[in-house]
C-alpha positions as CSV (number, residue, x, y, z in Angstrom):
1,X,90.0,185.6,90.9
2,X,91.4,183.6,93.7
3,X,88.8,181.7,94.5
4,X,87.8,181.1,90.6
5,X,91.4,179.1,90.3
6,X,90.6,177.2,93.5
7,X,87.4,175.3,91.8
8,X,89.3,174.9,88.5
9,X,91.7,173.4,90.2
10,X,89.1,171.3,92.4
11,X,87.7,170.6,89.3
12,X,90.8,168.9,87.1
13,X,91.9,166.6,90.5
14,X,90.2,163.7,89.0
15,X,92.4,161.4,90.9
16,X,90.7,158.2,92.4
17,X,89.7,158.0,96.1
18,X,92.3,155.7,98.4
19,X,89.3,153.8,98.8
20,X,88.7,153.3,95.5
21,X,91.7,151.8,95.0
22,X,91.7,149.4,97.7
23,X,88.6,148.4,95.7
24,X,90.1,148.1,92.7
25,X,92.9,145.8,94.3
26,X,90.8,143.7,95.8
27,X,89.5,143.0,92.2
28,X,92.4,142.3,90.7
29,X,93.7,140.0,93.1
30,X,90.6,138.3,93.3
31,X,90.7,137.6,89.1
32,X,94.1,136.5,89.3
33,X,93.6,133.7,91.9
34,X,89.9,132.5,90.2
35,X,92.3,132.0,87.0
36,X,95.1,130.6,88.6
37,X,92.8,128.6,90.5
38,X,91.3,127.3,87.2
39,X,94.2,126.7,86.3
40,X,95.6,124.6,88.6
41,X,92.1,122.5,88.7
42,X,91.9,122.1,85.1
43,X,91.2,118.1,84.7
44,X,92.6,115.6,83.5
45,X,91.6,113.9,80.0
46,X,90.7,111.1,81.8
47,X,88.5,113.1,84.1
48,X,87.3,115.4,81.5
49,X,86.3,112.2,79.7
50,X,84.4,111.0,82.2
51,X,83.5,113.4,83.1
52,X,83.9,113.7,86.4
53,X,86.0,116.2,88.9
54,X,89.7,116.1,89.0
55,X,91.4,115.4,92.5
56,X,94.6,115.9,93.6
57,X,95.5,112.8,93.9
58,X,94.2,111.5,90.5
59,X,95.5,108.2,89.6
60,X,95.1,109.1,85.7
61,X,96.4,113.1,86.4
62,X,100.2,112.5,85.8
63,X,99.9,110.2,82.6
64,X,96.5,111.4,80.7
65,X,97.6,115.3,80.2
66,X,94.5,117.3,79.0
67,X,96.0,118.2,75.9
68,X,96.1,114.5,75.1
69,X,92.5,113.6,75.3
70,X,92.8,111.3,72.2
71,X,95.1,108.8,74.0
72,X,92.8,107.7,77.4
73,X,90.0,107.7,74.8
74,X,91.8,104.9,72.9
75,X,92.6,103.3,76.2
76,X,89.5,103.3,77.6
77,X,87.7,101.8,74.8
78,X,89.9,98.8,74.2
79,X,90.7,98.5,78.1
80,X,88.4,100.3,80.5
81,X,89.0,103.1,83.2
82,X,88.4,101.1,85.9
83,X,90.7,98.0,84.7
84,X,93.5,101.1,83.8
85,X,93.6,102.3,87.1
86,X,93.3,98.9,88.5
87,X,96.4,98.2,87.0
88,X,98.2,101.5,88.2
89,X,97.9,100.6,91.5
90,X,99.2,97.6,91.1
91,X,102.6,98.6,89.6
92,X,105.2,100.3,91.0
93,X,104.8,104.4,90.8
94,X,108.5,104.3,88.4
95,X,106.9,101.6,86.1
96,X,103.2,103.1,85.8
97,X,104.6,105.5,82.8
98,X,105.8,102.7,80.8
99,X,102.7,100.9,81.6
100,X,100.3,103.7,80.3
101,X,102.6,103.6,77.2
102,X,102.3,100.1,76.4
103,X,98.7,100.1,77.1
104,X,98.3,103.4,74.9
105,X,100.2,101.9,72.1
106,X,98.5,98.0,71.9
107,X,95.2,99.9,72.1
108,X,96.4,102.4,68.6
109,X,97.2,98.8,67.3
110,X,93.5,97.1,68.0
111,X,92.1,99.8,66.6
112,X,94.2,99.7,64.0
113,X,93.7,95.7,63.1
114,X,90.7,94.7,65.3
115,X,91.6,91.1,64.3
116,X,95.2,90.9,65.7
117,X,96.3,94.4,67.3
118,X,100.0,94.6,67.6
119,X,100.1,90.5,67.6
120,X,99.9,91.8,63.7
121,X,103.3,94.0,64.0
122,X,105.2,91.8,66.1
123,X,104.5,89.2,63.7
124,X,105.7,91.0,61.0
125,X,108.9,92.3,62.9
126,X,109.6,88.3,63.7
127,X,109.2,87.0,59.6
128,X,111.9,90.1,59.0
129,X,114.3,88.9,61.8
130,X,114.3,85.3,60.1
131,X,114.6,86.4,56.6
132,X,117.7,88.6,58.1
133,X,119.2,85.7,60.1
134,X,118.6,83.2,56.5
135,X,120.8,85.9,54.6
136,X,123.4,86.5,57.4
137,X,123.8,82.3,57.1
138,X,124.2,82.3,53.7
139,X,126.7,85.2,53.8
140,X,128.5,83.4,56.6
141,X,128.6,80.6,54.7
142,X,130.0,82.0,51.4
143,X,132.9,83.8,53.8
144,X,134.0,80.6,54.7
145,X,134.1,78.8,50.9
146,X,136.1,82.1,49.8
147,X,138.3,81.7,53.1
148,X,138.7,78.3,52.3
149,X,139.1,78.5,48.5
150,X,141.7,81.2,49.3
151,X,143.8,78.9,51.8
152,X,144.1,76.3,49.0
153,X,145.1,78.1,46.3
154,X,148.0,79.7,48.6
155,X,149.2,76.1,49.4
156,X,149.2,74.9,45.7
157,X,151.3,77.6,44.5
158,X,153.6,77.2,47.3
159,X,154.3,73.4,46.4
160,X,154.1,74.8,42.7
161,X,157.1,76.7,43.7
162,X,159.2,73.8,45.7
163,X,158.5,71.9,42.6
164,X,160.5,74.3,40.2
165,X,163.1,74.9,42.8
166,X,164.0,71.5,42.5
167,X,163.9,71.0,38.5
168,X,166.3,73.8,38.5
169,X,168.8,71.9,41.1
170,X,168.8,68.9,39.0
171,X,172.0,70.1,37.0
172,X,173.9,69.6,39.3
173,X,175.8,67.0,41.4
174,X,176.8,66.8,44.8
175,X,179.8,64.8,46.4
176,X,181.7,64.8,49.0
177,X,185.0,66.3,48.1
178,X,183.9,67.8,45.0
179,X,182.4,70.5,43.5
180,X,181.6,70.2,39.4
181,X,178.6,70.7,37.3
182,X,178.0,67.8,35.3
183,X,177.5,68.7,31.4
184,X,175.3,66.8,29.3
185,X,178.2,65.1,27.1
186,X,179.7,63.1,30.3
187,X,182.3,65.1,31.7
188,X,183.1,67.7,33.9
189,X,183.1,71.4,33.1
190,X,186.8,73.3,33.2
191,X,187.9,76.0,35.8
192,X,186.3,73.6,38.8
193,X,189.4,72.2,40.8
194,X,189.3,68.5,42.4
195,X,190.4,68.1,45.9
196,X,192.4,65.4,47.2
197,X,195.0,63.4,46.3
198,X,195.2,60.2,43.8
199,X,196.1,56.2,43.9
200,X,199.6,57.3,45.6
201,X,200.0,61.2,45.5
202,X,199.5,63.7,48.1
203,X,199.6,66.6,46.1
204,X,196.8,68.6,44.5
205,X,195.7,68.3,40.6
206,X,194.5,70.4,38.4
207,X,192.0,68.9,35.4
């Protein structure tokens, strides 16, 4: 009965081998590197356009991703490849992005308007920018007529004003000595006193 359990038991340990696993290890690790590997090597669009191997040091690598295939294809059919990287080496590494830009962009243009690529847009941008600067003059312009205008009118009505102030001062009359309002029959109104004295008197008189 012993025995019996012994070989069922033999029988269920179905448990792999320590070499086995060391097998099965190596397979793994070896499938992760090949993908990382191919990862890590996948080309460039540049280099997948032409079809050609990828190096490390790829000129086109940092600028022509190879989920943008689309944009060197542009650039290399107005440009060139070989006038595009002629052109990276000649600029600065910090300027080479804005390069690619430019050139990516007037290539979208000529193929865009194969007659005057973005000579058309700029064209365009430059009629706007002098129809702008026409009504900014004219607006100026107006400004200053209103500001004028304004000025004017404030310096009219101010002399307007003097004007009146002096029609109303008219009734009366000023001397030295005395102080009346002068009626419109030729004499003096009452209640206003006279200062002074007469032919011979010193006193004061009341009229």
């Amino acid at each position: 009965m012993r025995a019996r359990l012994t070989m069922l038991a033999s029988c269920l340990d179905m448990s792999p081998l320590p070499e086995a696993r060391k097998g099965e290890d190596r397979l793994m690790a070896s499938s992760s590197s090949s993908s990382s590997s191919y990862y890590s090597t996948s080309p460039c669009a540049a280099c997948k356009f032409l079809r050609r191997k990828c190096q490390p040091d790829c000129i086109f690598a940092p600028y022509f991703p190879p989920e943008e295939p689309q944009k060197f294809a542009s650039v290399h059919k107005i440009f060139g490849a070989s006038n595009v990287s002629k052109l990276l080496h000649e600029v600065l590494p910090h300027q080479r992005e804005d390069a690619v830009n430019s050139l990516a962009y007037e290539a979208e243009a000529r193929l865009r308007d194969p007659v005057y690529g973005c000579v058309g847009a700029i064209s365009v941008l430059q009629r706007q920018v002098m129809r702008l600067q026409k009504e900014l003059d004219a607006t100026n312009a107006d400004l200053i007529r209103y500001t004028s205008r304004r000025k004017s009118t404030s310096n009219s009505s101010s002399h307007r004003g003097g004007e009146k102030g002096l029609e109303q001062g008219q009734g009366f009359v000023f001397y030295p000595g005395y102080h009346h309002q002068w009626s419109g029959n030729g004499g003096f109104g009452d209640g206003h006193h006279q200062e002074g004295g007469g032919g011979g008197g010193g006193g004061e008189g009341t009229v």
